[in-house]
N, C-alpha and C positions, 0 to 999 in steps of 0.2 A: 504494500500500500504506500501511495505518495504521498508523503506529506506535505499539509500547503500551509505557504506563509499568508495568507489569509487571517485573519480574527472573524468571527460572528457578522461586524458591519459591514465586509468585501475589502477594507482596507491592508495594505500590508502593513505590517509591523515592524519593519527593516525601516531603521531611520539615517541619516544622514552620518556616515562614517568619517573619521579624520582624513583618508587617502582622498575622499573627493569633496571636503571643502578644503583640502591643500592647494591640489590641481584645479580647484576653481579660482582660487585666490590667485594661485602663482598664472594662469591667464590673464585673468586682471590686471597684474601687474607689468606685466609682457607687455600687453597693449596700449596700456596708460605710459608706459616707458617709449617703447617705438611710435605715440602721438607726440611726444614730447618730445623726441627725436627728428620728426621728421619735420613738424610746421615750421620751425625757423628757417633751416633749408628749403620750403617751400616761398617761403615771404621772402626770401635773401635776394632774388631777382629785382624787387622792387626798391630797396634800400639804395638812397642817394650816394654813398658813397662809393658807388659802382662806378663812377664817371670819374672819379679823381687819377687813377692811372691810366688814364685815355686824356686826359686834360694836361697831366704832369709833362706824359711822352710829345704830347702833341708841341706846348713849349718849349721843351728841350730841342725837338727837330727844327724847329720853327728859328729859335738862336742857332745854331751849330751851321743849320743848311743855308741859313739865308741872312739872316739881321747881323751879326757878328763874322761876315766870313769874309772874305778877300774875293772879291768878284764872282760872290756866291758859289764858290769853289769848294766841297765841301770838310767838314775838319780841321779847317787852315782860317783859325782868326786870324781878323785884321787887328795888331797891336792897338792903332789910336781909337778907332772905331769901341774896340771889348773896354778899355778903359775908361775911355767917353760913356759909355754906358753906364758902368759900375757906378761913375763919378756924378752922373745924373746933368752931363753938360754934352749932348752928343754934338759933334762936328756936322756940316752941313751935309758930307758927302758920304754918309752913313745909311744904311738902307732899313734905318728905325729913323721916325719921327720925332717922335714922343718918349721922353730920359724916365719916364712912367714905367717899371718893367708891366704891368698890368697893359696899359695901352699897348707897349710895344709889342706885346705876344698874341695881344686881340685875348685876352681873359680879362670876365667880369668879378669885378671886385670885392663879388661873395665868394672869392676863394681867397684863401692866402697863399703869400705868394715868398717863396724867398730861393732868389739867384746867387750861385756860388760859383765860384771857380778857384781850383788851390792846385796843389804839384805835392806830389807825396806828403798826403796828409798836414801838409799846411798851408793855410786859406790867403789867397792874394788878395781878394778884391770878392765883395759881397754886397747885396743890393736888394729891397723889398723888407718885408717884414721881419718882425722878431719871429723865431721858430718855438712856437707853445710846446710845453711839456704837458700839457693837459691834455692832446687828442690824437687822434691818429695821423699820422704825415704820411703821406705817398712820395716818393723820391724816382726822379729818371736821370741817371747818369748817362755823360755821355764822354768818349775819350777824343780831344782833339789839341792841336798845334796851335801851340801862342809862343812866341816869340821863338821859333824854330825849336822847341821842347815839348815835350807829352805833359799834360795837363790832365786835369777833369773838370767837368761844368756841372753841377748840381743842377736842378728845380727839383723843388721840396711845396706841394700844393697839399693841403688842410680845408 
């Protein structure tokens, strides 16, 4: 004869065990963890700060290839021209306008902005803002010839 886990009312009498409200819990937790995981990553496409190394690079190219170069020849600054810049007094025959490095790169002035140029770690000439230790900085390096020596040019945009 089989015996049935039945009672008298048709109910079973088998109640809920430790192994399956573990594996229910540890579900739970699984997917509250991988939702928690995964929305930021989902939202991340939309986050402003998406444009700042496409901004950074864009100036960097923008000085090196054209505004600072010697007959827009590329990597090869023109000493008076990079100077006149830094100094904020450009000469006439300079292919920037404006001693503004924001105007000069065609960037709006909700970003910050700060131009460098140094030779083994130490800085010749700097122009634009203070660089905040408060937020995040995007930096585009770039390697080029000033006064017949390898250099680097920072933009640092914020």
């Amino acid at each position: 004869m089989c015996r049935s886990q039945h009672s008298r009312t048709g109910r079973s009498n088998r109640a809920q065990t430790t192994i399956d409200f573990a594996i229910g819990i540890g579900l739970f937790l699984i997917t509250v963890a991988w939702i928690v995981g995964t929305v930021p990553q989902i939202l991340q496409p939309f986050d402003a700060s998406q444009e700042q190394p496409l901004v950074a690079n864009r100036a960097a190219d923008s000085l090196t290839k054209d505004l600072l170069t010697e007959d827009r020849e590329s990597s090869i600054l023109n000493e008076t021209c990079t100077m006149a810049f830094f100094d904020g007094d450009p000469p006439g025959d300079c292919h920037y306008g404006d001693p503004d490095p924001h105007t000069a790169t065609g960037l709006s002035n909700s970003y910050g902005l700060n131009i460098t140029l140094s030779k083994q770690g130490t800085t010749l000439a700097e122009t634009g803002e203070a660089v905040p230790s408060s937020t995040t900085i995007v930096s585009a390096r770039r390697a080029v010839y000033f006064d017949g020596e390898l250099h680097k040019l920072s933009v640092k945009v914020w």
